[in-house]
N, C-alpha and C positions, 0 to 999 in steps of 0.2 A: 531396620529390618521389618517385613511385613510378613505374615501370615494368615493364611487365608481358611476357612471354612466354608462349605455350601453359603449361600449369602451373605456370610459375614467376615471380618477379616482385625486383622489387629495389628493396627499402625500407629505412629502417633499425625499429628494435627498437619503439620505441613504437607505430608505426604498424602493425606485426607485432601486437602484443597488442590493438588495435583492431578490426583484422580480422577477427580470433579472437571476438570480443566480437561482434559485427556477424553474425560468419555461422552464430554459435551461435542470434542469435534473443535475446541478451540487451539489456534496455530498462531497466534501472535498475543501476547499481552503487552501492556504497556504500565510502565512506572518507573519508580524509585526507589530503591533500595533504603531500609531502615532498621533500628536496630529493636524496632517492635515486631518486625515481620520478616525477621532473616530466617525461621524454618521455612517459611514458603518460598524464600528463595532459593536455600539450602534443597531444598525437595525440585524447583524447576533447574536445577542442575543436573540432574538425572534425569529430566525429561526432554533432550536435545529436539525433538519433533515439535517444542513447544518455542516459535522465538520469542525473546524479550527484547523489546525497545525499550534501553534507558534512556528516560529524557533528561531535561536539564532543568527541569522545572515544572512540578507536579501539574501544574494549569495543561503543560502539555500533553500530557499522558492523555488526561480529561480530552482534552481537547480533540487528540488522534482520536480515542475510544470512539468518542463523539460520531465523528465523521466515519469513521469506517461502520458502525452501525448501522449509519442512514446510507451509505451506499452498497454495503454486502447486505442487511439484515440479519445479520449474525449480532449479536452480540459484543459491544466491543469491551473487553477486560481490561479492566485496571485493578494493579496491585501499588498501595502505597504505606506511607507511616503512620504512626497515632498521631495526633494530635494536628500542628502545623503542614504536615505531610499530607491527611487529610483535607483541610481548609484549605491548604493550594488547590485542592483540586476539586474546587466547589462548584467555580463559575463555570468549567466544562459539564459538570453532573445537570446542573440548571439549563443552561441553553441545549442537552440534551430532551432533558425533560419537557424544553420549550415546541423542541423539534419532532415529536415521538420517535427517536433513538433509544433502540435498544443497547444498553449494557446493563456488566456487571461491574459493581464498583466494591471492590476488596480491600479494606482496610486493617491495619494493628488499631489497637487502644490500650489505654492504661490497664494493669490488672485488675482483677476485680475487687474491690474492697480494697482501694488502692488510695493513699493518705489524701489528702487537699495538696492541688500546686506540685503532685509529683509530675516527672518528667515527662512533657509531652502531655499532659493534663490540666482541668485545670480543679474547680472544686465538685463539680457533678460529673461522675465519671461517664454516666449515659450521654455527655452533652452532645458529642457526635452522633449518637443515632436520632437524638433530638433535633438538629440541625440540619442533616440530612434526610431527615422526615420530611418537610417542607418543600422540597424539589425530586424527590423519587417517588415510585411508583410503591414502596414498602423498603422500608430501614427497620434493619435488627441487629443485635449483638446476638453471636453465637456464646452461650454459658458454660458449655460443657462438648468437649470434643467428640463426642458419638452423635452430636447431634449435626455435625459439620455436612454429612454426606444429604440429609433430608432439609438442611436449610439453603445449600446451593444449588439443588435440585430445583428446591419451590425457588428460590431467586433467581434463575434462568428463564424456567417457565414464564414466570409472572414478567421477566422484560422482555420477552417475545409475544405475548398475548395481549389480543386488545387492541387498546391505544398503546404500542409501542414505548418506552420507553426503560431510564434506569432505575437499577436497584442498590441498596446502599448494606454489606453486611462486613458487619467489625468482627473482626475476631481478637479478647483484649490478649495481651501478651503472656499471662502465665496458661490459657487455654492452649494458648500456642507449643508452650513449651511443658505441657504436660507428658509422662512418659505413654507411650506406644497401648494406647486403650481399642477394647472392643467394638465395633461399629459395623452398622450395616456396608454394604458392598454397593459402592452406587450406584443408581439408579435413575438416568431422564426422565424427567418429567412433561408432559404436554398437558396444557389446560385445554379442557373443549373449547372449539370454538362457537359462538354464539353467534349465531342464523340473527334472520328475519323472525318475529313471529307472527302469527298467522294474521293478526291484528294490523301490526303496520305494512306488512307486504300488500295486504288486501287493498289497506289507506295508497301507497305507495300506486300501486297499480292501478286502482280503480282512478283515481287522479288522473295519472296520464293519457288514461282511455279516452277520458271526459277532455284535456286537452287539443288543443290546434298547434299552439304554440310554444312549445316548453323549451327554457333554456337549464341547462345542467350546467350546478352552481356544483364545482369539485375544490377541496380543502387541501392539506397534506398529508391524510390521512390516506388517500387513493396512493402518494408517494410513498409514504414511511409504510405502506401493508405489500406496494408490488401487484398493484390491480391497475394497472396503466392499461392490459391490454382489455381488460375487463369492462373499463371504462371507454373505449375508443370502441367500443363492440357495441354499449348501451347508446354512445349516441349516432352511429353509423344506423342500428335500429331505426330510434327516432326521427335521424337526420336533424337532429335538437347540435345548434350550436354549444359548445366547453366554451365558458369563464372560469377562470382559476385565481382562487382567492388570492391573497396575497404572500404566503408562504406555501405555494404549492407548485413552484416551477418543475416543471416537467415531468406531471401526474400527465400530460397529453402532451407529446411534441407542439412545437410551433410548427412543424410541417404540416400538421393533419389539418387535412380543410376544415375542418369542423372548430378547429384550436382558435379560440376567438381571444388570446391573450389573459394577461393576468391583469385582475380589475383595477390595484393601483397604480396602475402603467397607464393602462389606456383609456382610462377618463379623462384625460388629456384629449380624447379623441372622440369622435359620437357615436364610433363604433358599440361602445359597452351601451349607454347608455339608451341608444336606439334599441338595440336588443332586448337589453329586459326592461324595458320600458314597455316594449311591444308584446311580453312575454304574458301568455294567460296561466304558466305556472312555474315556478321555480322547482327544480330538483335539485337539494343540496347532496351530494356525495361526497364526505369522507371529511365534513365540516366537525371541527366540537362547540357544542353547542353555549353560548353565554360566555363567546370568545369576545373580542375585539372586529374579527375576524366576521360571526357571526352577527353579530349589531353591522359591519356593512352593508353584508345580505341583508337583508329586513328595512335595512336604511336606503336600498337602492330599487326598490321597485314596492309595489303596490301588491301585486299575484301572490296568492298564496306560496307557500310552502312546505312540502313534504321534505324528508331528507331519511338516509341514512347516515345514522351519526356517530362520530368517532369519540369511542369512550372505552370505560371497562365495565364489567359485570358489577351493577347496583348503579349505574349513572345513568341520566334520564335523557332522554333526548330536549331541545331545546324547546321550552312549552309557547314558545310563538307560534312553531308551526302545527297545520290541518291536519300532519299525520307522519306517521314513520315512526323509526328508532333505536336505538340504540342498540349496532349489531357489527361483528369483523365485517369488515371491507368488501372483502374479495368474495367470501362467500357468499353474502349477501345480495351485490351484485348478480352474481350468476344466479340467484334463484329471480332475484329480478326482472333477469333477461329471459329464465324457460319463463317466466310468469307473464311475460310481453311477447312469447315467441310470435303471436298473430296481429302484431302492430306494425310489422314492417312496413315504411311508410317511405312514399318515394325520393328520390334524388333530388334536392332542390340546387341546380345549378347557380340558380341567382344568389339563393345565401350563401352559396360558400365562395361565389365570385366575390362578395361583399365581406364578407370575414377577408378574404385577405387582401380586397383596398383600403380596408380598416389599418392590418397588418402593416402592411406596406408604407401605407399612408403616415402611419405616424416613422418608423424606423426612417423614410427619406425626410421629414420633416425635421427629426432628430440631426441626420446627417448633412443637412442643409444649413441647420443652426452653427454646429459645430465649423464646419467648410466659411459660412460667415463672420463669425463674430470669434473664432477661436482659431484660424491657421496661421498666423502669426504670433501668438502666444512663446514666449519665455520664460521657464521652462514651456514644453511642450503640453497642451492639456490632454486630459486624459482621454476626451472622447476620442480625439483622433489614435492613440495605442489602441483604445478598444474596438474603433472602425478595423483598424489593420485586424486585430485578434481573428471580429468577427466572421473576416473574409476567409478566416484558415480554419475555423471551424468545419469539422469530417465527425464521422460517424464514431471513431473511437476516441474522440478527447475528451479529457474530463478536466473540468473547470471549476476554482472551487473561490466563491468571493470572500469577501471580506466585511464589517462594519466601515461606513464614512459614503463618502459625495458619488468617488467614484463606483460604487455599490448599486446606485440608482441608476448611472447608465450604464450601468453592465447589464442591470435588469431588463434594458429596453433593445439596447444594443446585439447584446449575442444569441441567436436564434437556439431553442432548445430542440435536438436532434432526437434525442431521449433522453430516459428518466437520468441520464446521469451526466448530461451536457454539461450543465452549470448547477452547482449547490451553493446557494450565497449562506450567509454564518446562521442566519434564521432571525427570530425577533425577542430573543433573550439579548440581542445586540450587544454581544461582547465582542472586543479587538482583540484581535489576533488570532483569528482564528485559519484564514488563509494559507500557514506556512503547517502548524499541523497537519490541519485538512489535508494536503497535498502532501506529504508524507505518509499519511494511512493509507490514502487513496492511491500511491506509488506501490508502495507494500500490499496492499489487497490485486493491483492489476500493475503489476510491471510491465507488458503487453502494453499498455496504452499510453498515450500521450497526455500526461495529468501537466497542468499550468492552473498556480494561481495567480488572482488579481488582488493585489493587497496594497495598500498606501501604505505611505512612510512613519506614521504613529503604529498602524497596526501593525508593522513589522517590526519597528522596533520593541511591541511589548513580547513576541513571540521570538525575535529575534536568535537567542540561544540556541533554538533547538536547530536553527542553520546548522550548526555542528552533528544536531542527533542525525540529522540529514547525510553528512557526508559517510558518518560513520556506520551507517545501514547500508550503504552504496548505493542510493536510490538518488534521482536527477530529476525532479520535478522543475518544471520551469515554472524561475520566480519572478512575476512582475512586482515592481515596484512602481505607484505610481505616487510619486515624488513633488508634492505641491509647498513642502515646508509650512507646513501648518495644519492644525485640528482643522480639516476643510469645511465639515459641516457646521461647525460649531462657530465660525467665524460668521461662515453664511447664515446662524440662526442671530449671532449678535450682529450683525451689519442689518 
């Protein structure tokens, strides 16, 4: 039973985390049922406009949330159990984290003041928010059921602000099943979003004023914010060729003249490296800074660098570079762009003839290798499935990779149409991630033509939710690319 007053209202806990669910705008959750967190299941029974995907195996929940994050920007919900219910569902919370995916991630836990070694526990009852500290964006236990409606609130908030990604909030079991207490009425929350300030735009602009030749170094942070078109507008300005770091497929189509590929692809080729080799400055957009990612930049040319950098509120931009800093994506950009509006600078037909003999260049050389030394192959190798794939590639399929061999020519192979042509698993490098993915991404756009590409290890570790598949009624087409064996991992030991 719920009762309501002006702002406030008097339910118990389950129906509290409903609400929150309800007034966020969230239509799909994902988990497993448990017997730490049956009022919130109990309570989304009554909420029929909310679906639940039971999976078969918490990795998967994680896994979907994951993916459907990074291609709606929503939020992806997971509700699971205490303890091991939890811990299944880690490796998705992390390669979320890896990816700037936004979720929420909902767990039970032990009660509070709960013995050693009870069920679903083990002797530090906080161990789960200690554990899921380490890969989200902020982990809490909710203590007390009035607090439920201002702690999911700020936990939405904070995984759509920023750098993107999840949040981790336990709620332990006797919070849960306390009787029907008084509580604010909920409330959405929006964090501001953080601009340029007046310091790095100045740095930022005054830079490229002073350049001839700038290339725009873009990250996944231009992906995971939804500044694609933002970004195709700053270098259409400039006429400054896009390099796209290495987890940032399809922050710029591969169509757009200016799309000079992603950098560990085509250093295979002299394309990248003529570029900013040539380059009198680098613009990094949507990089985070004292990545992996960022040590390439910095590793790959001599030119300064400015950037706008993907982070949260109190993280510094990355202190190699001359200037910029840490600020949302999209917004930034566009003050970028009124801040440049008198730089418009003219059409260079030769460079963007030359981005795509670079383009070209390498993709036939790819397909030249394969046609030679792979069309007689037993089984079938994968490049030539994914030569076929890439010929049927159209404006609304969505592609979702996987961890192994075949992963890297999918990267080279299937041209990104847009932001959501291809999503490979990202570089938290967990398997299995292809047959989830392509379930969220079914269920977020039934409309579309969703196919993954997964090898025969990675499907087998994901394999189960084959079922959660049939049983949603959703048909994502599943490649299997079938080599009988860890592909990569033979190829690091040979």
């Amino acid at each position: 039973m719920v009762t309501a007053t002006v702002g406030r209202v008097r339910q118990r806990s389950g129906a509290a985390v409903v609400e929150a669910l309800q007034a966020e705008g969230v239509d799909i959750v994902f988990g497993l049922v448990g017997s730490h967190v049956l009022e919130i299941y109990d309570a989304l029974a009554d909420a029929p406009e909310i679906r639940h995907v039971t999976v078969k195996h918490e990795g998967g929940a994680s896994g979907m949330a994951d993916a459907y994050g990074r291609l709606t920007g929503k939020p992806g919900v997971v509700v699971v159990t205490a303890g091991p219910g939890a811990t299944n569902s880690l490796t998705g919370v992390a390669q979320a984290y890896m990816a700037a995916s936004p979720m929420v991630h909902i767990s039970g836990a032990v009660p509070r003041n709960a013995s050693y070694e009870s069920f679903h526990g083990v002797d530090k009852e906080d161990f789960l928010v200690r554990t899921f500290a380490e890969v989200t964006k902020w982990s809490v236990s909710i203590q007390r059921p009035e607090d439920i409606p201002s702690v999911l609130a700020r936990a939405f908030a904070i995984a759509r602000s920023g750098r993107p990604g999840p949040v981790h909030v336990e709620i332990p079991q006797d919070v849960l099943l306390s009787e029907a207490t008084e509580m604010d009425v909920y409330q959405p929350l929006e964090l501001p979003a953080v601009p340029l300030d007046d310091d790095g735009l100045n740095a930022i602009a005054g830079a490229v004023r002073a350049s001839k030749r700038p290339v725009i170094w873009a990250g996944k942070g231009v992906r995971s914010t939804f500044s694609s078109d933002e970004l195709a507008e700053l270098a259409e300005l400039l006429e400054a060729p896009v390099v796209l770091s290495g987890d940032a497929a399809g922050a710029i189509p591969d169509t757009h003249p200016l799309a000079a590929g992603q950098l560990n692809l085509y250093d295979r080729t002299p394309l990248h490296k003529e570029l900013v080799t040539e380059a009198d400055l680098i613009l990094a957009v949507g990089e985070r800074g004292g990545t992996g990612h960022a040590d390439a930049l910095f590793d790959s040319s001599t030119a300064p660098v400015v950037g706008i950098w993907l982070g949260n509120e109190g993280e510094l931009a990355d202190p190699r570079a001359k200037g910029g800093a840490v600020a949302d994506i999209r917004p930034a950009l566009n003050q970028l762009i009124e801040a440049l509006g008198d730089q418009q600078r003219p059409r260079d037909d030769a460079l963007r003839a030359r981005i795509v003999r670079g383009k070209d260049g390498l993709r036939g050389a790819v397909r030249a290798q394969i046609r030679r030394d792979y069309a007689n192959d037993r089984p079938m190798h994968y490049g030539l499935a994914l030569e076929a794939l890439a010929d049927s590639v159209d404006d609304d399929t969505v592609i979702l990779g996987d961890i192994g061999s075949h992963n890297q020519w999918s990267r080279v192979m299937i041209p990104t149409r847009n932001r959501d042509t291809f999503t490979p698993e990202g570089y938290w490098g967990a398997m299995g991630f292809g047959l989830p993915g392509a379930i969220a991404a079914k269920l977020a756009w039934p409309e579309k033509k969703v196919i993954t590409v997964t090898g025969d290890g990675c499907f087998l570790m994901a394999s189960a939710d084959f079922g959660t598949a049939v049983e949603q009624g959703v048909n994502p087409v599943i490649i299997v690319l079938n080599d009988r064996q860890y592909g990569m991992i033979v190829g690091m030991q040979q």
